[in-house]
C-alpha positions as CSV (number, residue, x, y, z in Angstrom):
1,X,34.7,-51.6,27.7
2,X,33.2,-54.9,26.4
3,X,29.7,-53.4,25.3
4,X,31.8,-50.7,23.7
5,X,33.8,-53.2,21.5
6,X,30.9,-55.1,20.8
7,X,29.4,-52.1,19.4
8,X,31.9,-50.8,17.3
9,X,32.1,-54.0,16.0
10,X,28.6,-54.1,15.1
11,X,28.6,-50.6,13.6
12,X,31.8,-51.9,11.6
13,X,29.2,-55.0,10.3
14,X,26.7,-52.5,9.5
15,X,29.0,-50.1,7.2
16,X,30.6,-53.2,5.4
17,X,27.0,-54.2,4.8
18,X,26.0,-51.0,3.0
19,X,29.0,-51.1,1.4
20,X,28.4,-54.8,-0.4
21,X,24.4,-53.7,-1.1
22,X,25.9,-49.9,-2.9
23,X,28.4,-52.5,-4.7
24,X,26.0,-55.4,-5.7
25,X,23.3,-53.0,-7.4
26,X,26.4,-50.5,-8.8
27,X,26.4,-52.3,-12.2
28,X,21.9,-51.5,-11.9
29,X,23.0,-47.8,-11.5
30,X,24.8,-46.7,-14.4
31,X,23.5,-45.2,-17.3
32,X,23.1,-47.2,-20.3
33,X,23.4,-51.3,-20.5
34,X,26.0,-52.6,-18.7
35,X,27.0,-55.3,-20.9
36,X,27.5,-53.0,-23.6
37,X,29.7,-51.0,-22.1
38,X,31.6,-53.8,-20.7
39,X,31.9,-55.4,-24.2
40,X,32.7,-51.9,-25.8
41,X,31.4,-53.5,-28.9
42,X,28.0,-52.0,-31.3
43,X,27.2,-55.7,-32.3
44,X,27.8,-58.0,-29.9
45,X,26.9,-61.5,-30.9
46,X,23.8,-62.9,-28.8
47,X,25.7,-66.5,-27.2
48,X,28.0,-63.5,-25.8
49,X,26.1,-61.1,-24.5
50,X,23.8,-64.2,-22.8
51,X,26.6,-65.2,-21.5
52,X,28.0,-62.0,-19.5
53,X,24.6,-60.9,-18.7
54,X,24.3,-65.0,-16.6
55,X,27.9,-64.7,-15.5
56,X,27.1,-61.2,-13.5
57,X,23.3,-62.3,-12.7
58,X,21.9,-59.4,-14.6
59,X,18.6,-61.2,-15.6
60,X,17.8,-61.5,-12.0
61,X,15.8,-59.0,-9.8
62,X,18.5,-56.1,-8.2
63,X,17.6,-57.8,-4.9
64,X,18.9,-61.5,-6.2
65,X,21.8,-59.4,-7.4
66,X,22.5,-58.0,-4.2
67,X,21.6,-61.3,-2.0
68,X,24.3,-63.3,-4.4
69,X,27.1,-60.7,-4.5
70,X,26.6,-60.3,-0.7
71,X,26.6,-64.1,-0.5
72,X,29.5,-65.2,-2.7
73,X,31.5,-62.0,-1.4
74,X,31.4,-63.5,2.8
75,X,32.8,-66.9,1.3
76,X,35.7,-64.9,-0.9
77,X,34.5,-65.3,-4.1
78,X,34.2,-61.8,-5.8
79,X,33.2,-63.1,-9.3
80,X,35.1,-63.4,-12.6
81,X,36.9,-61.2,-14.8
82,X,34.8,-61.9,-17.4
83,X,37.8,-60.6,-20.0
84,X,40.7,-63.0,-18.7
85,X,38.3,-65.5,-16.7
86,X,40.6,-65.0,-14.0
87,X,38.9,-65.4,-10.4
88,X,38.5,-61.8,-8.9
89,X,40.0,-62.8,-5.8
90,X,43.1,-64.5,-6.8
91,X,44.0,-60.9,-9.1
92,X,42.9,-58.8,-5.5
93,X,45.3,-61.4,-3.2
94,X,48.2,-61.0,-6.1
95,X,47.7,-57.3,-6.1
96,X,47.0,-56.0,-2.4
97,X,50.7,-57.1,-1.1
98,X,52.1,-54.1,-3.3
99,X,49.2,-51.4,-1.9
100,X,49.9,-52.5,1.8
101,X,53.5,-52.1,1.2
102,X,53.4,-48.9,0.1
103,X,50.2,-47.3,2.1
104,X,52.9,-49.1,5.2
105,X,56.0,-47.5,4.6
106,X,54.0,-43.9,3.3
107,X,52.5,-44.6,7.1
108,X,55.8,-45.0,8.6
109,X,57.9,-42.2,6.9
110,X,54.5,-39.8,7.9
111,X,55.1,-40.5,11.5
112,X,59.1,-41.1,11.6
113,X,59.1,-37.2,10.3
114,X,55.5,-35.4,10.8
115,X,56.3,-36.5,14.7
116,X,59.5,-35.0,15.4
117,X,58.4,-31.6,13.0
118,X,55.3,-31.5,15.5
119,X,57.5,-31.5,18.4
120,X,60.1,-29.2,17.1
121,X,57.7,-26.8,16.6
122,X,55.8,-26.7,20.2
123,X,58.6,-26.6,21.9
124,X,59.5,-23.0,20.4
125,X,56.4,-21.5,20.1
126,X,56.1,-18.6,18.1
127,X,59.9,-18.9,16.9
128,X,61.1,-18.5,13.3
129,X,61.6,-22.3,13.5
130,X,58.3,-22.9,14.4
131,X,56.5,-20.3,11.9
132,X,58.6,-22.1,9.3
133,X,57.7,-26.1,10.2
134,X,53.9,-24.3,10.4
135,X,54.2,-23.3,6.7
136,X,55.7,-26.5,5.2
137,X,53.2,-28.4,7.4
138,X,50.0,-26.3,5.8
139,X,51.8,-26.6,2.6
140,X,52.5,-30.3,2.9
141,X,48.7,-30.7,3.9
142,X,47.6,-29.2,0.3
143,X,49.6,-30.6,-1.8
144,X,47.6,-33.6,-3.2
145,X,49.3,-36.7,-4.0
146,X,49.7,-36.9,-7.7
147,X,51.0,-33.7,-8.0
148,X,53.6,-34.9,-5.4
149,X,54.2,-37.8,-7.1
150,X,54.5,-36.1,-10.7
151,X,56.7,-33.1,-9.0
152,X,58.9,-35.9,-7.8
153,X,58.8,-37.7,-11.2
154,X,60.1,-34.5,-13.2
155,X,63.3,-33.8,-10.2
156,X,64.4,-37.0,-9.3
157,X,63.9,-39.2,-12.3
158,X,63.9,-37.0,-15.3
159,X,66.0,-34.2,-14.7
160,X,68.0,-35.3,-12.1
161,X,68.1,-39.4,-13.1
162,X,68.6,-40.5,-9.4
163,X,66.1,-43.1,-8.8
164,X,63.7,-44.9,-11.1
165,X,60.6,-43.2,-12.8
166,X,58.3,-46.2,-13.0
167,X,57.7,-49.9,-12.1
168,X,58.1,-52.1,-9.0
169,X,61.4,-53.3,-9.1
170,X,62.9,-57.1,-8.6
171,X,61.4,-58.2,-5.3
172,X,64.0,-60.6,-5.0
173,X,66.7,-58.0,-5.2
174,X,66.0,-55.7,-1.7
175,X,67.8,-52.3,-2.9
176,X,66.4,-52.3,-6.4
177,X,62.9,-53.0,-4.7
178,X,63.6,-50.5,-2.3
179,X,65.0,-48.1,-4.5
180,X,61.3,-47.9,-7.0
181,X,59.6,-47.6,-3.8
182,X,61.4,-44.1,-3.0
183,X,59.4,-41.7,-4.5
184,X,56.0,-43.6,-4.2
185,X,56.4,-43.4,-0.6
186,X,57.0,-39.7,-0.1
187,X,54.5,-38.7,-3.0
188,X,51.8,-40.9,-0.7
189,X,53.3,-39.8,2.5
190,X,53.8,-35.8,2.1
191,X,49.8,-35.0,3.2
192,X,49.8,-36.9,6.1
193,X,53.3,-35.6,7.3
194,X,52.2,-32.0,7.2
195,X,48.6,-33.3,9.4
196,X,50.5,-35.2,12.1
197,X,53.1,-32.4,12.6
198,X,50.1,-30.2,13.1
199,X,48.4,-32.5,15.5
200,X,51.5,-33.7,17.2
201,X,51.8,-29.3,17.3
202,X,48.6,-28.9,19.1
203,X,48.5,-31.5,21.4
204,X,52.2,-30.7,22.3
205,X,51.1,-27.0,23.5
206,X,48.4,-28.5,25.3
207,X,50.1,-30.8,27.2
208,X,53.0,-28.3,27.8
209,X,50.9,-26.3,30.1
210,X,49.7,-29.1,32.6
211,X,50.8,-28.9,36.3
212,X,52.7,-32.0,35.8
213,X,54.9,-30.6,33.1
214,X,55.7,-27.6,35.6
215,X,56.8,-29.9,38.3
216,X,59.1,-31.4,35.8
217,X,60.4,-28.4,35.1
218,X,60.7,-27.7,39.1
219,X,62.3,-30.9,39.3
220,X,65.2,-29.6,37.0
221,X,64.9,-32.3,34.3
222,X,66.2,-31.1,30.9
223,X,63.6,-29.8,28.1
224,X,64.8,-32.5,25.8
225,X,63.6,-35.2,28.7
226,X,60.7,-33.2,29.3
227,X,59.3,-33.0,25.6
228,X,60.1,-36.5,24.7
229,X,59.5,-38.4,28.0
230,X,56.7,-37.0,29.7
231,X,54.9,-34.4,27.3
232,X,55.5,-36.4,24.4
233,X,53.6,-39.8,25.9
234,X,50.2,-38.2,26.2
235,X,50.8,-35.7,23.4
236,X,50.8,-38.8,21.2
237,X,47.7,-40.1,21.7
238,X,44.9,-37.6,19.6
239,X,47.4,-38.9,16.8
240,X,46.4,-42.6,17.0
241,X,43.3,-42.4,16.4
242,X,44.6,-40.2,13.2
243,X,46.5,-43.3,12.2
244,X,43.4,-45.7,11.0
245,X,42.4,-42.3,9.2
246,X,45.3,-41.7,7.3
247,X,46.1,-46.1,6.4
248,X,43.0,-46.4,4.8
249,X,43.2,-43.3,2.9
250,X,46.6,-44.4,2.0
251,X,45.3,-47.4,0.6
252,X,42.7,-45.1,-1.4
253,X,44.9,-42.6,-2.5
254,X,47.5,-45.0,-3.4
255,X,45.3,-45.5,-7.2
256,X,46.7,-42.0,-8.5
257,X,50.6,-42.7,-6.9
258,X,50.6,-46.6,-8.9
259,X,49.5,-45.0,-12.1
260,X,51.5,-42.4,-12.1
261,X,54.4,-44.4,-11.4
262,X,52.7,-47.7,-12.9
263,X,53.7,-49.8,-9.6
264,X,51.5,-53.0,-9.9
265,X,49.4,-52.7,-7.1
266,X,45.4,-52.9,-5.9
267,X,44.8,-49.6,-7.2
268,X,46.0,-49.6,-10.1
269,X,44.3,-52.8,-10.9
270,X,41.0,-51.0,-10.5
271,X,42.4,-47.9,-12.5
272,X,42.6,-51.1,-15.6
273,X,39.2,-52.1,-14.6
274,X,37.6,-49.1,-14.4
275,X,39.1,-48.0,-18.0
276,X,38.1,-51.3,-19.5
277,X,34.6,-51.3,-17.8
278,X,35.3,-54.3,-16.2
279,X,32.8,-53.9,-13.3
280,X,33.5,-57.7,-11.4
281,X,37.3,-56.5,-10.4
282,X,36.0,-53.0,-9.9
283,X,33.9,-53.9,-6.9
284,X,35.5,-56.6,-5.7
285,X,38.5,-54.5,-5.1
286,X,36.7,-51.4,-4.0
287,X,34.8,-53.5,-1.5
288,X,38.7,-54.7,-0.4
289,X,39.8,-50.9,-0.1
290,X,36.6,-49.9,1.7
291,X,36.4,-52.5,3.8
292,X,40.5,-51.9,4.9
293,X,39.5,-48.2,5.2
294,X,36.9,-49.1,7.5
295,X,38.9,-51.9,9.5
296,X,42.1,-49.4,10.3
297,X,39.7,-47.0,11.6
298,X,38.2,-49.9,13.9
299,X,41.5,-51.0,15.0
300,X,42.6,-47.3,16.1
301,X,39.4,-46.2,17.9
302,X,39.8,-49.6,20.1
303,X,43.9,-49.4,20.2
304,X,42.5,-45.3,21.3
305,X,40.2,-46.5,24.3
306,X,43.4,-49.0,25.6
307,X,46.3,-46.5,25.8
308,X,45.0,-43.6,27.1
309,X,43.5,-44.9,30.7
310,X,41.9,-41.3,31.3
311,X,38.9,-42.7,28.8
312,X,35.7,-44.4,29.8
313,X,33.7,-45.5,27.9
314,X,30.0,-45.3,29.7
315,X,27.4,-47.7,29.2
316,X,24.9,-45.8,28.4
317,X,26.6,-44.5,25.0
């Protein structure tokens, strides 16, 4: 189990790496001259354009480029927003407590309902109940964010007027906080309800049919005890390792649900960057969503290898 964890770990290193080099020479790839297209000006005066092109190193070889961003990056320092001089990682640390918030409570309300859907509908296979949960849950699964979010926007806030169409709310007022965070939520959340209700489905049936489900059933325990006490425990598991999956593509995702609602937040801080070509907060908060993509996933594989005891991880992989 050690040499395992040591070597996700490493692969983790490795990926978070690649990620900082792609991000370091990203301003190298793009068509055109950077500092242009920052400025968004035709005549730039010289002292200015000197001046950006020393702030993000561009004078140096890609590799210096690459080697500094790397470097600065492992000490926390993601450069300068070279429009409001503000440090990169101070606007990312202000920022990210709104994202995790909602890509947590999307997470939360995907399990507390796609779970119980799942379970619902392996328990009475081939039922009307179940042929209906199995076509909200494919139609959940297709329904892309946004156009949850903006469905949600048109019901509940223009036509009906029952909750908030845009903004954060007062943190220091708990219901009005929790009320802008409604529709957010289950715009982010209504994907990754419909794909653990499928999973939680198909491990379900699996489980089911295993000897020691029969002897349960020999045993005279009810169905309810059955599906939620015994089948229910290992039926769980496939659906952890889902979990890192669906956070960090929570965290993604979560650009197109801040915009549409503009909720302050991580993405749609990079949404503003990437509009205004402001390329230091555009990879230093891409390199913060990657490398929380890539850190969820880490933490589920390993939490995956502790709670189900049937896994062994052999040396030799």
């Amino acid at each position: 189990m050690l040499a395992y964890v040591l070597r996700r770990l490493l692969m983790t290193v490795v990926v978070i790496v690649l990620i900082m080099i792609f991000l370091g020479a990203l301003v190298n790839l793009i068509p055109g001259d950077p500092v242009q297209l920052m400025l968004r000006s035709p005549h730039p005066t010289p002292e200015l354009v000197a001046q950006v092109r020393a702030q993000m190193h561009l004078d140096d070889p890609v590799p210096t480029q690459v080697w500094i961003f790397m470097s600065d990056a492992a000490q926390g320092d993601l450069g300068t927003d070279f429009r409001t001089h503000q440090n990169v990682t101070d606007l990312i640390v202000e920022a990210l407590p709104a994202t995790l918030t909602l890509a947590v409570a999307s997470l939360l309300l995907a399990i507390l309902v796609g779970i119980p859907l799942g379970v619902l509908s392996a328990v009475r296979p081939n039922s009307i109940p179940d042929r209906v949960l199995s076509v909200v849950s494919i139609a959940l699964i297709t329904v892309p964010p946004y156009v949850a979010g903006l469905l949600l926007l048109i019901i509940f806030a223009v036509h009906l007027q029952v909750l908030p169409s845009i903004g954060s709310g007062n943190p220091a007022d708990p219901a009005d906080y929790a009320t802008h965070l409604i529709l957010p939520v289950i715009a982010l959340a209504v994907t990754w309800i419909g794909y653990i209700a499928r999973l939680v489905r198909t491990s379900m049936l699996e489980v089911l049919h295993a000897d020691y489900i029969r002897t349960a059933r020999a045993y005279g325990l009810r169905e309810s005890t059955i599906a939620y006490k015994c089948a229910l425990r290992n039926a769980i598991i496939p659906t952890i390792a889902l979990l890192g999956v669906a956070f960090g593509s929570l965290i993604g995702v979560a650009v197109f649900v801040e915009v549409i609602f503009a909720r302050p937040g991580l993405g749609l801080l990079v949404y503003d960057a990437i509009l205004g070509r402001n390329y230091p907060v555009v990879r230093g908060g891409v390199l913060v969503i990657a490398t929380l993509f890539v850190l969820a996933n880490l933490i589920a594989d390993l939490l995956y290898q502790f709670v189900d005891p049937r896994i062994r991880v052999r040396s030799g992989r």
